[in-house]
matplotlib code that plots the C-alpha trace (Angstrom):
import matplotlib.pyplot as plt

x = [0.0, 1.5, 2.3, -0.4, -3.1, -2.0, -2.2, -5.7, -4.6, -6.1, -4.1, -0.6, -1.5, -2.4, 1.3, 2.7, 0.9, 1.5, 5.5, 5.8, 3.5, 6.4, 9.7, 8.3, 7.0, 10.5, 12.0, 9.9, 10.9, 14.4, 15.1, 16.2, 18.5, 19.2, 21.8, 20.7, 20.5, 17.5, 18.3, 16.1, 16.0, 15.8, 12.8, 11.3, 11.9, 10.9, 7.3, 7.6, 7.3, 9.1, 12.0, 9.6, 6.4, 9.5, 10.9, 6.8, 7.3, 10.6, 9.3, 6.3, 8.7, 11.2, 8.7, 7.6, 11.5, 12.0, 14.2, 17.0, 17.7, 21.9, 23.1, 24.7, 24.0, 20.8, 18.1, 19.0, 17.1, 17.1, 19.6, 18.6, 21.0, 21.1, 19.0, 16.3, 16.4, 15.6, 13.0, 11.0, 11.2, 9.8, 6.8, 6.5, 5.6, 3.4, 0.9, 1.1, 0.0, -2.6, -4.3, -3.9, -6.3, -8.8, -8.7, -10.3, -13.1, -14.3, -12.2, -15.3, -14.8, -14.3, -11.3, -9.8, -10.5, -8.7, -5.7, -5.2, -5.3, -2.3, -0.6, -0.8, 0.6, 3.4, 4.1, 4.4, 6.4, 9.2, 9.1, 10.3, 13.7, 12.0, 13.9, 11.9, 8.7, 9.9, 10.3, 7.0, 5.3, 7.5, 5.4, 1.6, 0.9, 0.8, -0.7, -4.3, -4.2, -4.0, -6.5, -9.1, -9.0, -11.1, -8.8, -7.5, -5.5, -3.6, -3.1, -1.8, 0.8, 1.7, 2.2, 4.4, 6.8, 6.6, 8.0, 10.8, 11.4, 12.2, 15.5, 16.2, 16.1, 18.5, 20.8, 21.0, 19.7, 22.1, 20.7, 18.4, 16.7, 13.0, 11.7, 8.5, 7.0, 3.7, 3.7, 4.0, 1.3, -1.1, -0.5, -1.9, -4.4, -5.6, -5.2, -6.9, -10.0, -10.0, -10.5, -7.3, -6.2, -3.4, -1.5, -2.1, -0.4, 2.6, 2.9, 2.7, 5.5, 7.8, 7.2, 8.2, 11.7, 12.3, 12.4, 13.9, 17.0, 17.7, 19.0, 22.7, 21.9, 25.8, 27.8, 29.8, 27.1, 25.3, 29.1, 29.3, 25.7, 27.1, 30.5, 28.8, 26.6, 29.9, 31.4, 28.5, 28.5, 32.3, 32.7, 29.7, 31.3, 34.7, 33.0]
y = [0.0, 3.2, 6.4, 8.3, 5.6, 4.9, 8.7, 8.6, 11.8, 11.7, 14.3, 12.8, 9.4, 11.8, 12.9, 9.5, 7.6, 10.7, 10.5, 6.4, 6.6, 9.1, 7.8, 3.8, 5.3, 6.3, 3.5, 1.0, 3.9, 3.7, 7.3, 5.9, 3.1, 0.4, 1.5, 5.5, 7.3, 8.8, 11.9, 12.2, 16.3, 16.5, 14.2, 16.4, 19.7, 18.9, 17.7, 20.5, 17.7, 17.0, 14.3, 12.1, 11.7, 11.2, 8.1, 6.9, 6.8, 4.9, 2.1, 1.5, 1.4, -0.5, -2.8, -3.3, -4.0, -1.4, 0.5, -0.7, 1.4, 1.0, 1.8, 5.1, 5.8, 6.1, 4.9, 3.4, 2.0, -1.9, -3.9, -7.2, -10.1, -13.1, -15.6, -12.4, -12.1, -15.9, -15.6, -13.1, -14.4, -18.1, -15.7, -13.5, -17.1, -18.6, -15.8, -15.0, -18.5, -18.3, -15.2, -16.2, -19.4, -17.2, -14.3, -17.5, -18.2, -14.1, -11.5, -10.1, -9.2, -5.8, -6.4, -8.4, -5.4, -3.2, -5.2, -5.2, -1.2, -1.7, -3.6, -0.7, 1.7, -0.6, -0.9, 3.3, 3.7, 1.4, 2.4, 5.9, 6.5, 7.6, 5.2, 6.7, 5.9, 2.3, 1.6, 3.2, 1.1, -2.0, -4.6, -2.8, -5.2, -8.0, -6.2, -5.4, -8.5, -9.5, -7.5, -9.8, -12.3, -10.4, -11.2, -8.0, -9.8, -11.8, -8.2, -6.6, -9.5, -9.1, -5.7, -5.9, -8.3, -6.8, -3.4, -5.4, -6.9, -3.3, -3.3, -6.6, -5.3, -2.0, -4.3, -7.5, -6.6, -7.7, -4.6, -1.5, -2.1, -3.7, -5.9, -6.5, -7.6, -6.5, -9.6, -12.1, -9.8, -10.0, -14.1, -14.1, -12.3, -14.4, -17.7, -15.9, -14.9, -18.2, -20.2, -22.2, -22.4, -24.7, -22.4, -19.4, -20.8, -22.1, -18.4, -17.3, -19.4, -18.5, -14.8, -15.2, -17.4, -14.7, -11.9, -13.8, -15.0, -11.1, -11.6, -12.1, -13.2, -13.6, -11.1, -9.6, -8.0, -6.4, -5.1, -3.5, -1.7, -0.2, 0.7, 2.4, 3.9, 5.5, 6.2, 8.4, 10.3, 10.9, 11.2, 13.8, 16.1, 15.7, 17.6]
z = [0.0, -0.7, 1.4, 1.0, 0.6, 4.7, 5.6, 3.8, 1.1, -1.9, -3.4, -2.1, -3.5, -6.9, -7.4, -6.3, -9.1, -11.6, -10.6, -10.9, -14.2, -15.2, -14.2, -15.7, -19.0, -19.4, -18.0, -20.9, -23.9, -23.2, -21.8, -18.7, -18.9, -16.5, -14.0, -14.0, -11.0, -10.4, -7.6, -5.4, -5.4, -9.1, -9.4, -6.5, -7.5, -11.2, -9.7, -6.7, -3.6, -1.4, -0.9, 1.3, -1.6, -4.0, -2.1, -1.9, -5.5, -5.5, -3.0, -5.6, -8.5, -6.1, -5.4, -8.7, -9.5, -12.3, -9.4, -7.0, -4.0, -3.3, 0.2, 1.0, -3.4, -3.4, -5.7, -9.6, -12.4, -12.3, -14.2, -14.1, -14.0, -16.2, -14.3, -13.3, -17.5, -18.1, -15.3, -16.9, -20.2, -19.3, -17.0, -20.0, -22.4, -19.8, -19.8, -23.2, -24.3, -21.4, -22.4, -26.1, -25.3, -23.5, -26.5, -28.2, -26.2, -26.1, -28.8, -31.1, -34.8, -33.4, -31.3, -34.0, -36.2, -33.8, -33.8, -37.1, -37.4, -34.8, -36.9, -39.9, -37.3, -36.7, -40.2, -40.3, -37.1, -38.2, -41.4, -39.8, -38.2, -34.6, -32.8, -29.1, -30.9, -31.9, -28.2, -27.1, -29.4, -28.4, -26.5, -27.2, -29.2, -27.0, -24.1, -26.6, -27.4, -24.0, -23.1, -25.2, -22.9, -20.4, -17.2, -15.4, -13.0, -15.9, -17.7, -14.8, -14.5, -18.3, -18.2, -15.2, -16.8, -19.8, -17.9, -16.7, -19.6, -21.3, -18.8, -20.2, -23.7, -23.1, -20.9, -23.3, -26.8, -29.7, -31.8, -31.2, -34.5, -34.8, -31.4, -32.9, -36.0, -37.2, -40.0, -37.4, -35.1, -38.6, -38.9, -35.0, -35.5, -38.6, -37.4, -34.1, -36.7, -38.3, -34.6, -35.5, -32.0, -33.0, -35.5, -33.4, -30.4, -32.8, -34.5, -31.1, -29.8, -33.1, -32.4, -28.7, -29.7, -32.1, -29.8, -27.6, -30.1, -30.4, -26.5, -25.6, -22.4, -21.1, -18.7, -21.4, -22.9, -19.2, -18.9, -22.6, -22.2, -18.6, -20.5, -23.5, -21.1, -19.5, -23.2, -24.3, -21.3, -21.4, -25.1, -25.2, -22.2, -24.0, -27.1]

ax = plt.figure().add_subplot(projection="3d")
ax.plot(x, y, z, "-o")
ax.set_aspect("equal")
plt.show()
């Protein structure tokens, strides 16, 4: 339960949710990268609160794991390790296949519809060299078409490891180029429309191993994201 939710003000618990919306919004576009410190003072006096309602904030982003809080450093954006990575991948297919069974049993014509005017918009954002866009868009997908399956409690779940799964991108990505394709999305939705269960969950499953075979899930590449991370910020001072 958060800070101001136990002190019963509305308006507190307001800014709280406003500055965790925030700070994860740009934690899944890719404007704050794992292993960023995120000051304390800055975040406060950008939303003009104090240092308490900020650390409110952290402990619900802390809590949700998209923040660490170091000793005597202060409080970070996550970088999760290897095993963390795998974790959230194997959570990320279990739900997906879940919620694709259910989207069986209740998506309307409608929905289906909607989906596919997604998948145009997907087609015109990576067509485009808005790199920030690519990432917003990254995952949405996946998250309407969980939504067809009518279980808030499954989407909440999704969406969380999906959220965490945008630190495992920026940490462990081979390339910063395309996540996620809107001709697999289209077959999905077809074989969705059609009621072949069968070929929807094996379309699914491809799309999932692709994404996932654009991971180098090893040590050496967490440490080269952390060094380039250093590099741009030196090389950019030096000029």
């Amino acid at each position: 339960m958060r800070m101001a939710e136990r002190n019963g003000d509305a308006t507190g618990d307001d800014i709280v949710e406003r500055i965790c919306d925030t700070l994860a919004e740009a934690i899944a576009e890719g404007a704050l990268r794992p292993g960023m410190k995120l000051p304390e003072d800055v975040v406060g006096g950008h939303f003009g609160v104090s240092r308490t309602v900020v650390r409110g904030a952290i402990a619900v982003l802390q809590r949700d794991r998209l923040v660490e809080r170091k000793r005597n450093r202060g409080a970070f954006v996550a970088e999760p390790g290897i095993d963390e990575a795998r974790a959230l991948l194997e959570a990320r297919r279990s739900l997906e296949m879940l919620m694709l069974d259910h989207a069986f049993e209740r998506a309307s014509a409608e929905q289906l519809e909607a989906l596919r005017a997604l998948t145009i918009e997907e087609d015109r954002i990576h067509a485009a060299p808005d790199d920030a866009a690519k990432e917003k868009l990254s995952g949405r997908f996946h998250v309407e078409l969980a939504k067809l399956a009518g279980n808030p409690v499954l989407l909440e779940a999704l969406e969380k490891v999906l959220a965490r799964i945008s630190l495992v991108n920026a940490m462990y990505r081979r390339d910063h180029g395309d996540q996620c394709g809107a001709n697999h999305h289209r077959d999905i939705i077809e074989a969705v429309a059609a009621g072949d269960q069968p070929a929807a969950r094996r379309l699914m499953s491809q799309h999932l191993d692709d994404l996932e075979h654009r991971l180098i899930l090893d040590e050496a590449q967490g440490d080269s994201h952390s060094l380039t991370s250093v590099l741009e910020r030196f090389s950019a001072r030096a000029g």
